[in-house]
N, C-alpha and C positions, 0 to 999 in steps of 0.2 A: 104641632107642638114645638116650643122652641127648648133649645138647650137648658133654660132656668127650670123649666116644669118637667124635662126628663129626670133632672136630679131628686124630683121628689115624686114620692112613692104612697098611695093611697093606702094602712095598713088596717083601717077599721072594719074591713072583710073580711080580713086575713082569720084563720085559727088555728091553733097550734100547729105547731111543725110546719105549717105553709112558710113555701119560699119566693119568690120573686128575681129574677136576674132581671138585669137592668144594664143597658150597653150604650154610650154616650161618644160619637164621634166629634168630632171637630169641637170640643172644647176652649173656650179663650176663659184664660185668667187674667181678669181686669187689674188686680193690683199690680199685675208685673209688665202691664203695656208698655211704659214708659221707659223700661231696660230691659226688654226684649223684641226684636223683629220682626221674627215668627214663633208663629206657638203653633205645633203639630197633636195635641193630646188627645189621647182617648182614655174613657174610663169604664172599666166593668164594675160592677157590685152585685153583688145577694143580698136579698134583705131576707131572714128568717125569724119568725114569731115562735117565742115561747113564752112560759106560762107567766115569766114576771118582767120577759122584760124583750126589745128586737134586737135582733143583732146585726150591724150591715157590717161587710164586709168587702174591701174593695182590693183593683188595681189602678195605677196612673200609670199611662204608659203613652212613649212619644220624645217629641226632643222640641228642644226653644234656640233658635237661633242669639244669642247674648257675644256683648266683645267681652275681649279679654283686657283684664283691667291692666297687663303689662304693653301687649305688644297694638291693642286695641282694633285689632282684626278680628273679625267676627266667625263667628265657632258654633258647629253645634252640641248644644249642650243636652245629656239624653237624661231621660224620666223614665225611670219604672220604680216606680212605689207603691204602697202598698198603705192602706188602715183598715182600723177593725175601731167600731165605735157600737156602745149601745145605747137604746132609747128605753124609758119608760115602755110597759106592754097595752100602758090605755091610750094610746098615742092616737089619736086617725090621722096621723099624716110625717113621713119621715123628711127632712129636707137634705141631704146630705153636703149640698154646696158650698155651708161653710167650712166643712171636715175637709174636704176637697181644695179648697183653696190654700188653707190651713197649710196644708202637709206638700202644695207644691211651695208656697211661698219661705215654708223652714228647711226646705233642701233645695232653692237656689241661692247657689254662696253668693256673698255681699262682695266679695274682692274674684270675679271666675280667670281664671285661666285654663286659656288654650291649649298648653298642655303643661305637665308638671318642672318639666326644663325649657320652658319658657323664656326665650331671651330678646328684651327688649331691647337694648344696649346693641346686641347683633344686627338687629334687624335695623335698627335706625344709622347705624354706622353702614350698613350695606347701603341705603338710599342714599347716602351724601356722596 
């Protein structure tokens, strides 16, 4: 089974109160290939059924290697996040992949840095 079809979760067996934990290593988020180096993520989730509606509820957790947009040394940058989404209860099938992508791609900042006193200027005047 590869990592697309772990994210989704078979729910038309399920009945109420049934849970589901669901544990996904080696994650790659393909929207952020291109400004990131490494990607380390793993994801847990529950999926839990009740009577009108599923509930999944997750963690991201891990780190992406990204430069920094000052001194453009490469850093890692760490993930532990967290969603809570719910589905329709007549669902037979939850996908959560988009939710997942979603919530790493709005918590890696557009401008990262390496650390919050960050000095370019320093570092470039040290090399000459």
């Amino acid at each position: 089974m590869n990592i697309m079809e772990q994210l989704k979760v078979v729910t038309s067996n399920l009945e109420e109160f049934d849970e589901i934990k669901v544990d996904v290593n080696s994650y790659v988020c393909k929207e952020i290939i291109a400004d990131v180096k490494n990607q380390k993520i793993s994801i847990s989730f529950l999926v839990k059924k009740f009577k009108d509606l599923i509930l999944v509820q997750g963690k991201i957790s891990g780190q992406i290697e990204i430069d920094c947009c000052r001194c453009l040394e490469s850093f890692n940058f760490p993930l532990n996040l967290s969603f809570t989404r719910d589905y329709p209860a007549d669902l037979d099938e939850v996908d959560v992949e988009e939710e997942v992508r979603e919530v790493i791609i709005l918590n890696v900042p557009d401008k990262p840095l390496c650390s919050a006193d960050c000095s370019a200027c320093a570092l470039i005047a040290a090399k000459i």
